[in-house]
Each structure stands twice: as C-alpha cells, then as structure tokens.
C-alpha positions in Angstrom: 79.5 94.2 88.0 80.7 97.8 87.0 83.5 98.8 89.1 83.7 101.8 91.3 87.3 103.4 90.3 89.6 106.0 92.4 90.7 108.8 90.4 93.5 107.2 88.1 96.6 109.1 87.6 97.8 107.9 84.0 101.8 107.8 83.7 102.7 110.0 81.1 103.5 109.3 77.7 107.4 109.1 76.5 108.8 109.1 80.1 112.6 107.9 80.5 113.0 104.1 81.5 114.8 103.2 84.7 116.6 100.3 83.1 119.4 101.9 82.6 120.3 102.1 86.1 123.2 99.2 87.0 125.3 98.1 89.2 127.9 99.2 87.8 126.7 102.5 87.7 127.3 102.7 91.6 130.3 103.8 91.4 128.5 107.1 91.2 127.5 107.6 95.1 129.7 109.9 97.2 130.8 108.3 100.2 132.4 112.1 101.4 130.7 115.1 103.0 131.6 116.7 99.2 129.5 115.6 96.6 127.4 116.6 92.8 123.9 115.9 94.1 122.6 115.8 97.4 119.4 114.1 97.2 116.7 115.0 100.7 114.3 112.3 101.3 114.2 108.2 100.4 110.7 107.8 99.4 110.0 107.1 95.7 111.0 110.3 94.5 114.3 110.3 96.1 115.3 106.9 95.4 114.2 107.6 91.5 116.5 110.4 91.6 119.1 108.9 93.3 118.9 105.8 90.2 118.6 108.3 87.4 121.8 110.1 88.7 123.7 107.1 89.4 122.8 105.5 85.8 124.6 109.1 84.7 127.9 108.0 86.5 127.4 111.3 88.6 128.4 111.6 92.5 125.8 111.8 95.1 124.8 111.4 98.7 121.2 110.3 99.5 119.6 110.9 103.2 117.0 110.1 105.0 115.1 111.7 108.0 113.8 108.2 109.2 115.2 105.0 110.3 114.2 103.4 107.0 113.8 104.2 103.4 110.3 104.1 101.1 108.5 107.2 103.2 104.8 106.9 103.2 105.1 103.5 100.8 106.5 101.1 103.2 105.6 97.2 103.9 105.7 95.8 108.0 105.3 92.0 108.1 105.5 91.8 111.8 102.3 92.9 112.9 100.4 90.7 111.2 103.3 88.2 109.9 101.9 89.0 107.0 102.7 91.7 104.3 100.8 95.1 105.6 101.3 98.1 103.4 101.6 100.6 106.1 100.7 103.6 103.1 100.4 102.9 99.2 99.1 99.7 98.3 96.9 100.1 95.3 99.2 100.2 91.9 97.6 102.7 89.6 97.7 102.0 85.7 100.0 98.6 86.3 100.2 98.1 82.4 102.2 101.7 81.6 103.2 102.2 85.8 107.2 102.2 85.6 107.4 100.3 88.8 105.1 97.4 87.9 107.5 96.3 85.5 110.7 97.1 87.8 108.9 94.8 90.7 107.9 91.5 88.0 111.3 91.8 86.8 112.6 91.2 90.4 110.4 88.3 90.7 107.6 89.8 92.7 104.0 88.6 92.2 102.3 91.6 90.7 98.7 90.6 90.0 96.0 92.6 88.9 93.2 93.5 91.1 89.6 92.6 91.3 87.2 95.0 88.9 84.4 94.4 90.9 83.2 95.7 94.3 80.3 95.4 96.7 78.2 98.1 98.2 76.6 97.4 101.1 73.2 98.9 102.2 73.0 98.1 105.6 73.4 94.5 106.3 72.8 93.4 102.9 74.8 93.8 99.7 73.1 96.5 96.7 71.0 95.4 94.4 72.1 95.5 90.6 69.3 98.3 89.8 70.5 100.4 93.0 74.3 99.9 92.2 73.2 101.4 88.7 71.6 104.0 90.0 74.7 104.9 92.2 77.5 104.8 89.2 74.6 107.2 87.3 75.0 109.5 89.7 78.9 109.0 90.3 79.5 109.7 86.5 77.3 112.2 86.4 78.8 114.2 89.4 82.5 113.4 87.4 81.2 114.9 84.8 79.7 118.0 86.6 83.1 118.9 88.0 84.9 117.9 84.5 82.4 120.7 83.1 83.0 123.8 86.0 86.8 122.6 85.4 86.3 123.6 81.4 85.8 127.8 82.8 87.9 130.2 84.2 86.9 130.2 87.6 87.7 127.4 89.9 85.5 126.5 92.8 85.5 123.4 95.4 84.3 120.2 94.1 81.4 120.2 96.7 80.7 123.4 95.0 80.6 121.5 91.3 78.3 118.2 92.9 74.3 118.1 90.6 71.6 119.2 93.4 69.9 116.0 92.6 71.9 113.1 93.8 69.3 112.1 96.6 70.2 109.8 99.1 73.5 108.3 97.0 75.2 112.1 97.8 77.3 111.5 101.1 78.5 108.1 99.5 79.8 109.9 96.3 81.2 112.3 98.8 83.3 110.1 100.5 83.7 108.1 97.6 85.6 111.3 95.5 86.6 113.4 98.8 88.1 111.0 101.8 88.6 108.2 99.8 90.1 109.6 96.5 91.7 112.8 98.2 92.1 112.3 101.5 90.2 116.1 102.1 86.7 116.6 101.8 84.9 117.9 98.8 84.6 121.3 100.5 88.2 122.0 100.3 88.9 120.2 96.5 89.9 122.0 93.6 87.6 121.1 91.1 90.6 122.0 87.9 92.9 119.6 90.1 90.5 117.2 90.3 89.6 116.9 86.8 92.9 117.1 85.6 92.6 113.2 86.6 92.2 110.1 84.3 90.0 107.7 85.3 91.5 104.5 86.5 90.1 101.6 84.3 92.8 98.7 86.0 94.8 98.2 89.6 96.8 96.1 90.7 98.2 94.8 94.0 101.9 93.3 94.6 101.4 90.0 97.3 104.7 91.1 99.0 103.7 94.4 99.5 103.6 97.6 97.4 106.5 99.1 100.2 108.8 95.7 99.6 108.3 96.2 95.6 109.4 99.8 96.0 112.6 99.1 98.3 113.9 96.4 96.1 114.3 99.4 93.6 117.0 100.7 95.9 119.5 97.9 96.6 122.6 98.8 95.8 121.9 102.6 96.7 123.7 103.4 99.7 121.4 106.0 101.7 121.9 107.9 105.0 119.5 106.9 107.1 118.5 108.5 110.4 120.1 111.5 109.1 117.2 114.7 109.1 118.4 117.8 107.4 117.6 120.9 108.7 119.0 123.5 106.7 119.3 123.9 102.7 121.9 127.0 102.2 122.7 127.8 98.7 124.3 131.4 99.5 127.7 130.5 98.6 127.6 131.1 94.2 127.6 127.7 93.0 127.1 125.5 96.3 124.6 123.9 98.3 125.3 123.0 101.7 122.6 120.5 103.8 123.0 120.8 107.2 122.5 117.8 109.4 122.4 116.5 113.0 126.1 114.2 111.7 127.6 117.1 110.2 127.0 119.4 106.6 126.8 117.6 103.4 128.0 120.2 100.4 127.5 119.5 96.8 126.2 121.6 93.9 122.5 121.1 93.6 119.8 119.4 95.8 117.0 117.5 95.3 114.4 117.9 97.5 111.3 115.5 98.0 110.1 115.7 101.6 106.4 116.0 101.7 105.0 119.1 101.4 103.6 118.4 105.2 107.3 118.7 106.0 108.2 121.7 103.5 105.2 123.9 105.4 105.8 122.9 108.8 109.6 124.8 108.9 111.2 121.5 109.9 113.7 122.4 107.1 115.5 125.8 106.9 116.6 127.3 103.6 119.0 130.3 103.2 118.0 132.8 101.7 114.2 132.1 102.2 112.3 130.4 99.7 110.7 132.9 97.1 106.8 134.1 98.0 106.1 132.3 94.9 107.2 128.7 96.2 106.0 129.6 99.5 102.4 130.4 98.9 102.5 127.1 96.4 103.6 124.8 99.4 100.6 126.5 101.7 97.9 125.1 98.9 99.6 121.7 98.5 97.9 121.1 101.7 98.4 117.5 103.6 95.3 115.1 103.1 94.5 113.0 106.1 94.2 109.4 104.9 94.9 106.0 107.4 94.7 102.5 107.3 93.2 100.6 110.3 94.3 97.1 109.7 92.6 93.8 111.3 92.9 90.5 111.3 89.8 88.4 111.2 90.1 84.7 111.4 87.5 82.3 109.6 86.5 85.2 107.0 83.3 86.1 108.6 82.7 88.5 106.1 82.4 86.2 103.7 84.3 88.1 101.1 86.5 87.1 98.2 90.3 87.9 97.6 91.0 91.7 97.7 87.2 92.3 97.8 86.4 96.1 98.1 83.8 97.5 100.1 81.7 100.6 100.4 78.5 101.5 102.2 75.7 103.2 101.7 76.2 106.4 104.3 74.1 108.8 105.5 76.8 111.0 106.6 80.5 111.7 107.2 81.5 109.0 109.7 82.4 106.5 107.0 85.1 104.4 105.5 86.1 101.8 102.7 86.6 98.0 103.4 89.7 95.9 101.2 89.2 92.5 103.1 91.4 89.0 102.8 94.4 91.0 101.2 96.1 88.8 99.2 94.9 86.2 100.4 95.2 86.6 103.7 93.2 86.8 106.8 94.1 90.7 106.9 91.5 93.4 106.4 92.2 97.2 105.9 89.3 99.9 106.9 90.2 103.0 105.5 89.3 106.5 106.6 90.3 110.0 105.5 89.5 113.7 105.5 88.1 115.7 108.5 86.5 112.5 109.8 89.4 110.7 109.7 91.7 113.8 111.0 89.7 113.6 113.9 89.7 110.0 114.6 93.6 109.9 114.1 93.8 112.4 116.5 91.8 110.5 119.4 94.8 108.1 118.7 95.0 104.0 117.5 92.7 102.7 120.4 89.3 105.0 119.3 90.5 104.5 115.5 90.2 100.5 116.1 87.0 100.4 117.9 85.3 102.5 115.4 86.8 100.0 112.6 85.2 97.1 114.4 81.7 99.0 115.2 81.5 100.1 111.5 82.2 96.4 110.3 79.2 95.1 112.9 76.9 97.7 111.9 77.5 96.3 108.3 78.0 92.4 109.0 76.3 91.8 112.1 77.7 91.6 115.7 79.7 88.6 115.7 82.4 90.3 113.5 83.6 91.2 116.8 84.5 88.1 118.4 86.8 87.5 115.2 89.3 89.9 115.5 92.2 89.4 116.5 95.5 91.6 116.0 95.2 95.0 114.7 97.0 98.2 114.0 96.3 101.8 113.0 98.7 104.3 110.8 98.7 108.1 112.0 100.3 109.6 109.5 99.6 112.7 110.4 101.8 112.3 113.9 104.1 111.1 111.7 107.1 113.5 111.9 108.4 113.4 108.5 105.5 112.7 106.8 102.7 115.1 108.3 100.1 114.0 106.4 98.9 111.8 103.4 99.5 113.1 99.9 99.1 116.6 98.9 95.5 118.2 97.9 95.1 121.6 96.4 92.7 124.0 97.8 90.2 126.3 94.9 92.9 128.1 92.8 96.2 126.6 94.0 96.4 124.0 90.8 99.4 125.9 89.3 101.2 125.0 92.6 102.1 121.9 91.5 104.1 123.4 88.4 105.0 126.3 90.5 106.9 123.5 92.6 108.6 122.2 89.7 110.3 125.3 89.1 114.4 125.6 90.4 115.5 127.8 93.3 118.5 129.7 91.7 119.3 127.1 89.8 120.4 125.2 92.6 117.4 123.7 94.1 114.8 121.3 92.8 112.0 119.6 94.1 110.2 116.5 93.7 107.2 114.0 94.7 103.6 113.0 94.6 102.7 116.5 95.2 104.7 117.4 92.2 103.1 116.0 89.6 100.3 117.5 88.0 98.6 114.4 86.6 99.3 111.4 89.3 99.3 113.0 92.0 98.8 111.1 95.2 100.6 108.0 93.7 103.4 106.1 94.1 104.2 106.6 90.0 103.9 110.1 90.3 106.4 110.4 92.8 108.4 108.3 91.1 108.4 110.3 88.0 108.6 113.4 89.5 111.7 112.4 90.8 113.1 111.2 87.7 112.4 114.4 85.9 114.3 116.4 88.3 117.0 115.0 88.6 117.2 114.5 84.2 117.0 118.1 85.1 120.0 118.6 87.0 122.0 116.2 84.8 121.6 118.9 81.7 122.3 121.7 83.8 125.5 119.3 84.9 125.9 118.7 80.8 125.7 115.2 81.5 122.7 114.7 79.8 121.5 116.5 76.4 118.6 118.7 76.3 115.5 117.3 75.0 115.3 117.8 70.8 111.9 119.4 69.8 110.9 117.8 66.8 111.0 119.9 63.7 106.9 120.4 61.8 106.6 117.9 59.3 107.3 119.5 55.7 104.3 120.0 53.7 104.2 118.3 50.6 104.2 121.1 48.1 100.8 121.4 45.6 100.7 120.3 42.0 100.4 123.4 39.9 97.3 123.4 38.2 97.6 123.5 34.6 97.3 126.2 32.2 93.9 127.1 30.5 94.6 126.7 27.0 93.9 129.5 25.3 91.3 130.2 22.9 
C-alpha cells in the first residue's frame, strides 16, 4: 500500500557531526555566574549548542525555564507505565537524522516505522481504487502549491489547493494543514511549504523519542527551573541574563526558546530587538498541535504495530490515529490547527471525550468500554512552550533566515523555527542549534571559518594545428 507521508524535512548535506563531543570535553561548563556562552533553553537546540561548545573546550552555563530538560520532545512513562512521547515522536529521515545514530549508539531500539497506512471511510477501511484516487489528488495538490511556490508572489496554501478535489478535499486539508503544520491551510505559506522534502522513511525509538533525546545531554550540567527574563547586551562586549537566582554574564548568548515564548514578552532584551527580528518572530506564528493519548486494552481496533490512521472527513473536526505504539496497548489521536486550538482550550476532559467519540464513530461503539487511562497535552497552556512548532504566514518565509541573523554580534538564535528546511522537527532544532553555536566559536576564534572551495581549473585547449600552406 502507498504510504501517506508528512512533509519530510531532509537534514542537510555536509552538516558537523556530534561525535566529537566527550566527556572529557566537560571541563568546558561554567559552574560561576561568569561565563563564555550562556546558552537559553534545554530543548534540542540548546543541548546541541551546549555539546558543540563543550567539544570546543569553551566555558558555558546552560538554563532552563522548566523543571526538566528536552522542551517540547520529552518522554513520561508514568501515565501509562509505558513510554508516551508527550511532543515529537516521529523521527524524520532516520538514515541521514544526526540523532538516529546518537540514540543506536547508546543502545536504544531505533526501528523504522511502518510505510503503510489505513484510511478509513466510515466504519470500513478504503478500498485500493479509492486510496488511489486519494494519493492522485494529494500529489496533485503538492504539486499545485510546489508550482504557485516557483512565482514571485506567495499566497496561502488553501489559496494554491486544484478546484477539483471533490469529496477527498477536507481530508487533504487536514492531512497538509493540522496534521503537517499544525495551522490550517488558510494561514500556510505556500513558498514555506514547498521548501519541504517529501518524507520517503520514519522511524520511531521504543523508549521514547524524548528519552533518546535526553541521553544526548548526560554529562551536561543544566540549570533547571531557572527562567530568564532579561537578555541585556548594553555593556560593549557583554551579555548579561537575568534570572529569578541571580544574573548570569558571559559574552554571547544563545537563544532557543520557542518563538511562542520570543513573541509573548516573557523575555526582555535591552536595547529592544531590531524591527527586523521583531516582525520575523510575529510571522513565525505558534501552530497548535496535541496528542490525546489512550490506553485500549484487548486492541479492539484491530490494528497492527504503529498502524496510522486517517479518515475520510467531511469537515474540520478531525484527527489522525497512531494505535499500539510500540507495541503497546497505547493509542495517540492527534489534533491540530483552529480545531484543535479550540478543543485544547475547552481543556483535557472535552479533548478526551472527543478522542473516544471520533474512535466509535470510526470502529463502532464498543471502543468505549475499552479505554482505560488517558491523558491530553495542551501545549499551548504550556508556559514556556506556547504553542507547537512555528508556521509562517503568506510572505513571512525569509523570517526564518531573518532569525538566523546575530543581534550586535552578541546574540544568536536557534530552533525548529530556525531552520528553513526542517522545520517543525526535532533535527532541525538540533541543527540549528549546532550552527549557532559553530557560529559563536569563530567569532570566539576557536573554530576556523568555513574554506570556500576554489572553481576547478579548466583544463586548457589543444591548439589547433596550423593550415599548411599552399
């Protein structure tokens, strides 16, 4: 069966390994209020950063805002007494993903995820010659955006969709809006959008994608619990981060709190950011994307291992099904955009009951009598997350390389949102991090400017030979 792929988000090409981080390069951290590199935020960005600086022997001080590190890519195993991946839990690309091969090398079981999927069309599964006639219409809508992204004028993705998808059209909505972006169609930059690879493998990690990415800080000593509230870099040369337990100073700061955070004020800067960084953050808007997670005994669905399910909708109120993760008797039903806004908003009691209605419209009534614990993710109320990943509204696609740019030299940002090409990912998060701080190491000397290869030498032409004369 053809698989119905997410947007993939490719890692690029010739990017610096994190092997070279050690132990012994831990002798690096500052354990004063004085320090090189003051890294802001332990999610995937910060804790790349914080490797990359300590493979470069230089000083640093990592915080955190929460009482635990991995920000929106964490793993709870008491709920369910089971691994439940609170945020990410697909692993994009696993064969070229940096952390895929950070997480086997620790011992992890990384395995690669079904390719096929079910769609169901009320309480029966698609027929092949329907399924075909869905992925028809989803690569021809990819392509239609791919083509509006080729002119000069951007417009929303809802904006780019063919005017002859029929009765397939709210599925490849949610499919490419909620589910891909976490935002609606309506509100997608159609050059962001295409700017993405399509996924042709995933992979899932049976521990959970947030244990894999925490193992990646051991050793890494990291402030937790510690929110900044101001960045000041108006002293020539110095940052200072202010914080609840006192002021951290250091000369430069990496910054990788979500864009949520960045917009909502939460953190000061002095002086003000630039217009230019400003109106970037307002277009990196927060997506809206939860997991409602349930445990149902028996597999009444009657699914396979890591089986994904969509539906064929008739309208907004939607979601996607991943049942017996790893495995296990868990079940996620995800849900994202305005719908799922909304339903976050009524709080984890309505977002439940309209996981277990949607699963016996699909699978009959009885579903409901095998559920037993659940839990819902809102992390939109989350206070230092504000949101899912970053989306870019119609015209805001330079923000992301707007974002990448330092503040006087002394300030640089990183994560998800940061990343032009993998945005949304765990990877590109990671890499954005990396390339920051490789960014501040060169402006520190401690790490050599990238060469630019020299054009190949042309071979020289033969000389033709002389016409002899007559």
């Amino acid at each position: 069966m053809t698989p119905i792929t997410r947007r993939s988000f490719l890692a690029a090409a010739g990017a610096l390994s994190s092997a070279a981080f050690s132990a012994r390069a831990l002798g690096g951290p500052a354990s004063s209020g004085e320090t090189e590199v003051i890294i802001v935020g332990a999610g995937a960005a910060g804790i790349a950063a914080a490797r990359r600086v300590a493979a470069a022997g230089r000083r640093f001080i990592l915080v955190e805002a929460a009482g635990r590190i991995g920000g929106r890519c964490i793993t709870d195993t008491r709920i369910f007494g089971t691994p439940f991946d609170l945020g990410a839990h697909w692993i994009y690309s696993p064969d070229i993903n940096p952390i895929t091969k950070l997480g086997r090398r620790d011992g992890l079981d990384v395995y690669p995820a079904p390719t096929g999927q079910r769609v169901r069309i009320g309480k029966r599964n698609a027929r092949d010659s329907e399924l075909e006639d869905f992925l028809t219409s989803l690569v021809r809508t990819n392509r239609a955006i791919a083509d509006v992204a080729r002119g000069k004028v951007d417009m929303t993705c809802a904006q780019a969709l063919p005017k002859d998808l029929g009765d397939w059209q709210s599925t490849i909505e949610f499919l490419l809006g909620p589910y891909n972006c976490g935002t609606d169609l309506n509100e997608v930059s159609a050059m962001d959008l295409a700017r993405l690879a399509e996924r042709d493998s995933g992979a899932f990690c049976r521990q959970g994608f947030g244990a894999l990415l925490a193992g990646q800080a051991a050793g890494i000593p990291v402030r937790v619990s510690t929110p900044v509230t101001q960045i000041d870099t108006n002293r020539v040369g110095r940052v200072e981060a202010r914080t609840a337990r006192g002021t951290i100073g250091g000369r430069y700061a990496i910054v990788t709190v979500s864009t949520g955070v960045l917009g909502s004020g939460t953190i000061a800067f002095a002086p003000e950011l630039p217009k230019r960084q400003l109106d970037a953050i307002a277009r990196l808007k927060p997506a809206s994307f939860d997991h409602i997670g349930l445990e149902l005994a028996g597999n009444p669905l009657g699914l396979q291992r890591d089986d994904l399910v969509f539906e064929k909708s008739a309208g907004s109120e939607t979601a996607a099904l991943l049942a017996n993760i790893s495995g296990t008797p868990l079940a996620t039903v995800s849900v994202g955009g305005r719908f799922g806004r909304e339903l976050s908003r009524k709080g984890e009691k309505d977002m439940i009951a309209f996981a277990v209605d949607w699963l016996a419209g699909l699978y009959g009534a009885d579903i409901r009598n095998a559920v037993k614990r659940t839990h819902a993710t809102r992390w939109n109320a989350s206070p230092f997350a504000l949101g899912a990943f970053a989306t870019v509204t119609p015209g805001g696609q330079p923000s992301r390389r707007i974002m990448m740019e330092p503040i006087r030299d002394r300030i640089y940002f990183a994560g998800e949102a940061i990343h032009e090409t993998q945005w949304g990912t765990v990877a590109g998060a990671w890499e954005s991090g990396e390339r920051a701080a490789e960014a501040v190491l060169r402006k520190m000397g401690a790490l050599k400017p990238p060469v630019e290869a020299k054009p190949a030498k042309q071979p020289r032409r033969a000389k033709k030979p002389a016409r002899a004369k007559q």
